[in-house]
N, C-alpha and C positions, 0 to 999 in steps of 0.2 A: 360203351354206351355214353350219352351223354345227360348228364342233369341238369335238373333247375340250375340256374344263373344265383335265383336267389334262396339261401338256403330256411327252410321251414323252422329251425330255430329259432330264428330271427323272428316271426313270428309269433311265439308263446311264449307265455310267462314263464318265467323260471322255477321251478317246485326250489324253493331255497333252501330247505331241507335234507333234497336230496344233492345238492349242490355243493353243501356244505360237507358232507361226510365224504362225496366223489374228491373235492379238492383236500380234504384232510388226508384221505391216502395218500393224496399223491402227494405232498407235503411231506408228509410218512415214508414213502418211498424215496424222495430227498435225502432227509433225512438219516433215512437208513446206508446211504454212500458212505455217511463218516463214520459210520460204525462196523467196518464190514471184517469177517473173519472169512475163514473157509469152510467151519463148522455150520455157520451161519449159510454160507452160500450152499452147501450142501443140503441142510434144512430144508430151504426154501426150492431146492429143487426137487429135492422129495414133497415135499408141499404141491406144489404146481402140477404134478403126475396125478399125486391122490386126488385133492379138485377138479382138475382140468379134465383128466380122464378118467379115471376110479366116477367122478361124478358127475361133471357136466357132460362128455361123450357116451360114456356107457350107462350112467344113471339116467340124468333128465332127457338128455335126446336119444340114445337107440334102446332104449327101456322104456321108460316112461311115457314120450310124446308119442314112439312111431310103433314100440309093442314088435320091435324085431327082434325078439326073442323072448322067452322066458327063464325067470328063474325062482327058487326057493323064495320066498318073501323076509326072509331072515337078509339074504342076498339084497334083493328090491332096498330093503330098509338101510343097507349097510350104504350103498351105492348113494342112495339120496342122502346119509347124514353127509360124507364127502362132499357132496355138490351144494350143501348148505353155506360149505366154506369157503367157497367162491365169493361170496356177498353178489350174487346173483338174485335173491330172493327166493321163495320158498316154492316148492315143486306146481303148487298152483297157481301161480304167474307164469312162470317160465315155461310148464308148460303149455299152457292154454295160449301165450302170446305167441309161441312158436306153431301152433294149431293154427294159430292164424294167419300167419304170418305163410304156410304153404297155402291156407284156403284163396288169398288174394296175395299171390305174391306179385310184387312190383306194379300193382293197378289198383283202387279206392280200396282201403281198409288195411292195408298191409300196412303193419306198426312203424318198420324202418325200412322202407324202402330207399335207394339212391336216386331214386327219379323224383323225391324231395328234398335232395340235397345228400352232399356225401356225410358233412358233419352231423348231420339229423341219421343217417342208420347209421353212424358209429356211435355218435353217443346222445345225440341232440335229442332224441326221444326218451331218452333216459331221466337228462337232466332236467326236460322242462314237465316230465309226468305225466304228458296228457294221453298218452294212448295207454291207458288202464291200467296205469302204474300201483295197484291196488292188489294186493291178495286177496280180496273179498269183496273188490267191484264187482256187483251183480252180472255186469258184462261177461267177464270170465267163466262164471260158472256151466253155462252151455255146453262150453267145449269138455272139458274135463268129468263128464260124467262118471266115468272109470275111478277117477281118484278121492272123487267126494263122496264114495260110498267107504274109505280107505279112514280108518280110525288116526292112524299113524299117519300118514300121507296128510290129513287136517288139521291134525296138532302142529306138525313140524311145517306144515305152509304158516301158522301160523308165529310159531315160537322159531323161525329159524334162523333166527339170530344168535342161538342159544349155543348152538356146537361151533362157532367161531369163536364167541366170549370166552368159551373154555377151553377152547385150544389156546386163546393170549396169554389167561391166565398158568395153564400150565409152561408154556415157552416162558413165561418171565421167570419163573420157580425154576427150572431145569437152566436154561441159559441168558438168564438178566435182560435186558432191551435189544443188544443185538441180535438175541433170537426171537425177539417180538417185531423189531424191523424191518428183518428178514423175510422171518414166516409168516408175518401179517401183510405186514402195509407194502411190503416190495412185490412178495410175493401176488396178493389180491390185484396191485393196480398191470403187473406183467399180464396176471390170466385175462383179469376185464378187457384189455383191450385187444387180446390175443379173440377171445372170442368175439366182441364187437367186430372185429377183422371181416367175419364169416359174415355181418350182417351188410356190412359194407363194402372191403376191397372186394370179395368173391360176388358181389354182383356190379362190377366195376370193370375188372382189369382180369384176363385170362386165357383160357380156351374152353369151347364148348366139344364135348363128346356127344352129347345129344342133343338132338331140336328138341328144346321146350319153347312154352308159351311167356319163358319169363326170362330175366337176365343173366339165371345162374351161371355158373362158369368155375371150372377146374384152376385152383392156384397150390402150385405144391410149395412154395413158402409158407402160405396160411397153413398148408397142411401139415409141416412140421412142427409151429408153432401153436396147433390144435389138439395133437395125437390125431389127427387124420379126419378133422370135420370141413378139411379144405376144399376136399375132392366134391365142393358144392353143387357141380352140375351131374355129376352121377347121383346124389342126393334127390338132387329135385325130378330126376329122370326118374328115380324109382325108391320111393320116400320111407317104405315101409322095408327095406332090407338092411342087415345088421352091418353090412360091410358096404366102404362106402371107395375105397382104392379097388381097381377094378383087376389092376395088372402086376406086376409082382413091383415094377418101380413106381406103382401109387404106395408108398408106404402108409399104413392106416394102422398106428399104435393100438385106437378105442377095437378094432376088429381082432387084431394081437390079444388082447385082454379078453376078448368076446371069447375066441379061442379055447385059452388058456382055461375059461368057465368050465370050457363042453368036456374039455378034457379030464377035468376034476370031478363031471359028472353034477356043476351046478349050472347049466345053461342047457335049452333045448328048445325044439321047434322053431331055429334060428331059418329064419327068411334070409337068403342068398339071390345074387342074379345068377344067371345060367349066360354066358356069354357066347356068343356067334363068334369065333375066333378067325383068323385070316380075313378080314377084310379091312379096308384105309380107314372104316369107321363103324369101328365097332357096335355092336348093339344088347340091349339085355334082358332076357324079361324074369319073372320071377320064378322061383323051381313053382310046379303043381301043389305040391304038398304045401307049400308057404305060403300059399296064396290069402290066404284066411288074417285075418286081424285085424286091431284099430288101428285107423290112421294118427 
């Protein structure tokens, strides 16, 4: 596809705020080169799994946003403290922005689209704040009806900063700065942009499995780099199913974990595609039974 020439960043003021702590990571991440162990490197890839997947894939997107599945709310809750530690912001941003973000995607209202520039949905929306960069912008609240009736769910959009602080604080007590430069600041600034990836390269550069109305598009590097939210154009083909790799070489970690739930007996009423198989282009629609839930 092609985008604006000039990028919408450019644009808006700069939340300097939020600027300030984006370049401290990365700073941090720097940083964390001269300090580096194996203990350390190992940390932070176990770090990366629990956020990235344990809570941004399975927690806040095929849980939370799309309702492709459920589980025990003991579950629900464990899922979103992980995805707190992203520094993503609290389940009621992240969700409600990504509500939106399918209701106008790539056309007036979509938060980060590439048809305003590539550095505006990778991070340029982020760092200049204006598209409802807010946990309790008034804006938000429409969407997330589900989660604002959610005791815990309001707290922790609120305080969720709080299960980061005290994971630094225990990495410094267990393993001094290297394990805080690691499993903070190296760790955070890898997921942030690993995920940004999805809002940017995957409606960028790819292949499409299905006509949509928007630019999604299939990237299986984004999707290693995700646990499996790369497979963006099967996504948007069919927003509400838990599994998002369609073929045994779409590898989909967050769907691996989805799994691994139904098996233990904590996941169910998992929304699946039903695939048309043998043909050059595949197609899918959801089982009967699954049909039912929030988007």
């Amino acid at each position: 596809m092609s985008t604006r020439k000039h990028d919408r960043t450019f644009d808006e003021p700069i939340s300097w705020i939020t600027t300030f702590f984006m370049a401290a990571f990365h700073v941090g991440a720097i940083a964390a080169l001269f300090m580096f162990s194996w203990k350390a490197l190992v940390l932070m890839l176990v770090l990366i799994w629990v956020a990235g997947s344990l809570g941004i894939g399975m927690g806040y997107h095929r849980l939370l946003t799309h309702r492709g599945y459920k589980t025990p709310k003991w579950v629900e809750y464990f899922l979103t403290t992980c995805a707190t530690l992203a520094l993503e912001g609290g389940p009621f941003f992240w969700v409600a922005v990504h509500r939106v973000h399918h209701q106008n995607t790539d056309v007036e209202g979509d938060p980060h689209s590439p048809r305003d520039g590539g550095f505006w949905a990778h991070m340029g929306w982020i760092i200049t704040g204006r598209v409802m960069h807010n946990n309790n912008a008034s804006a938000l609240l429409p969407y997330i009806p589900d989660l604002r009736k959610d005791k815990f769910h309001t707290w922790i959009s609120k305080w969720h900063w709080v299960p980061m602080t005290v994971l630094g604080i225990v990495l410094l007590a267990v393993g001094g700065w290297p394990f805080v430069m690691w499993g903070i600041f190296m760790r955070t600034v890898i997921g942030l942009h690993s995920t940004w990836l999805v809002n940017s390269a995957t409606h960028m550069w790819g292949s499409q499995r299905f006509i949509t109305s928007d630019t999604s598009k299939n990237s299986f590097w984004v999707a290693l780099l995700t646990f499996g939210e790369g497979w963006h154009n099967n996504h948007h083909a069919h927003p509400q199913t838990a599994r998002h790799g369609l073929t045994w070489w779409e590898i989909d970690f967050n769907w691996y974990g989805i799994c691994v739930l139904r098996f233990l007996g904590l996941a169910w009423d998992i929304k699946t595609p039903k695939l048309k198989v043998n043909q050059e282009a595949p197609t899918a629609t959801l089982e009967p039974a699954a049909a039912s839930g929030d988007d």
